[in-house]
C-alpha positions as a printed Julia matrix, in Angstrom:
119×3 Matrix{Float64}:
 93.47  116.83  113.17
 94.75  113.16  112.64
 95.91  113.0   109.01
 93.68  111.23  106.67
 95.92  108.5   105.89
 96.27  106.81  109.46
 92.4   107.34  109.3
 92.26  104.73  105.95
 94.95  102.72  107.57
 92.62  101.87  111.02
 89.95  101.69  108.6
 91.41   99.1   106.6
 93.07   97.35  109.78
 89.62   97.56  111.38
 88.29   95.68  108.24
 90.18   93.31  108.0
 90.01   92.14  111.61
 86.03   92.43  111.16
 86.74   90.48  107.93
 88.82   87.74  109.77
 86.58   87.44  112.95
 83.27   87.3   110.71
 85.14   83.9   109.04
 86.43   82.82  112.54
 82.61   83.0   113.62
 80.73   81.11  111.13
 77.7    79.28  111.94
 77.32   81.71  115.6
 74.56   84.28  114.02
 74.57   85.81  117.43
 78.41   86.47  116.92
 78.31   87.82  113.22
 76.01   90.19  114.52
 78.05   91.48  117.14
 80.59   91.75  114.94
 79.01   93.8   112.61
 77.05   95.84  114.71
 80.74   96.89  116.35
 82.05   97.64  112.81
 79.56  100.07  112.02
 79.25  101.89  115.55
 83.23  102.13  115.39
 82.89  103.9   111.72
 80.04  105.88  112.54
 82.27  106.89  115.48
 85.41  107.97  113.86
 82.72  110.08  111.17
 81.75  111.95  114.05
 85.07  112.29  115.42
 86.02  113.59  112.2
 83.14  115.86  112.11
 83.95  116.86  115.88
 87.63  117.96  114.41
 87.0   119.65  111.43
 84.15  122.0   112.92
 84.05  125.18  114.82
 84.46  125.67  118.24
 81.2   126.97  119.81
 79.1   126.06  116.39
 76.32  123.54  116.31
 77.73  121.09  114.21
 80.58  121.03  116.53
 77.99  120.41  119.41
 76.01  117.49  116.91
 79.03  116.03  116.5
 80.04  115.97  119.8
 76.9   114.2   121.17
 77.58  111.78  118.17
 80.31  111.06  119.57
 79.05  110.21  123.18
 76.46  108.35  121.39
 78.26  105.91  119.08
 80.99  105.61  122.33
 77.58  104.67  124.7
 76.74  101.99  122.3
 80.03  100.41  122.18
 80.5   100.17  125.9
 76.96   99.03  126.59
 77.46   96.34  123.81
 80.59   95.02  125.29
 79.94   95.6   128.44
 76.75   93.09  128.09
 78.92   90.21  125.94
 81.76   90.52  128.55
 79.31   90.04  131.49
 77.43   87.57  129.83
 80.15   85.18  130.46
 80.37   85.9   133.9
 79.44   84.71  137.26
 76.58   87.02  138.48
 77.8    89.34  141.24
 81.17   89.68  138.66
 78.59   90.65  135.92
 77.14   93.06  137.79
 80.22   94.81  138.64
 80.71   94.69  135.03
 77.64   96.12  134.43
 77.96   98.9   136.88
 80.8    99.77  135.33
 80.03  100.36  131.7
 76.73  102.44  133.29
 79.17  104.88  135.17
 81.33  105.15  131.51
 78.39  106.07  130.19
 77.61  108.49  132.81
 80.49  110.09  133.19
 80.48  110.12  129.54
 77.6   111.83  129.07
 78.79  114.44  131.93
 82.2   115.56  130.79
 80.88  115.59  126.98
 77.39  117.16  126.97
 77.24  118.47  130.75
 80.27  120.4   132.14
 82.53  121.58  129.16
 85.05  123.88  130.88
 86.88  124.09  127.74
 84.69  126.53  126.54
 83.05  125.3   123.17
């Protein structure tokens, strides 16, 4: 389990860029957003990671946690994946697109699906 002090130090690194890219983005609503949105998904993310770690194997809360996890990980690549390929040319936005889907999908497969690991 990672120790809880390089957890508060990403936090506080993570804040602080947040912090400095909300300023950097004033007056671009669409961007504050963003910004925020990805703040929260990454700390609801490293809850359930810390959930994920400090649980059981074969329990339910480790199983909760670990579909937490795929969620708040699905939500970051599909909200990156669409600002990155909203910037791009079409067919390069697809690709970009098709991409972030597979993630997801494989995602979803090796974390809810096939779990050889045996938890």
């Amino acid at each position: 389990m990672a120790s809880r002090t390089a957890t508060y130090v990403g936090i506080f690194f993570l804040t602080g860029n947040s912090i400095l890219a909300i300023n950097r983005s004033r007056g671009d609503a669409a961007a504050v957003i963003f910004v925020i949105a990805s703040y929260l998904t990454l700390v609801q993310l490293f809850y359930c990671l810390r959930r994920f770690e400090a649980s059981p194997q074969g329990s339910a809360a480790r199983d909760k946690a670990r579909f937490g996890v795929w969620l708040t990980t699905t939500l970051l690549t599909a909200m990156f994946s669409w600002r990155v390929a909203a910037v791009m040319p079409g067919p390069v936005a697809a690709g970009i697109l098709f991409m972030g889907g597979a993630t997801i999908a494989g995602g979803f497969y090796a974390l809810i699906i096939h779990r050889p690991w045996g938890d």
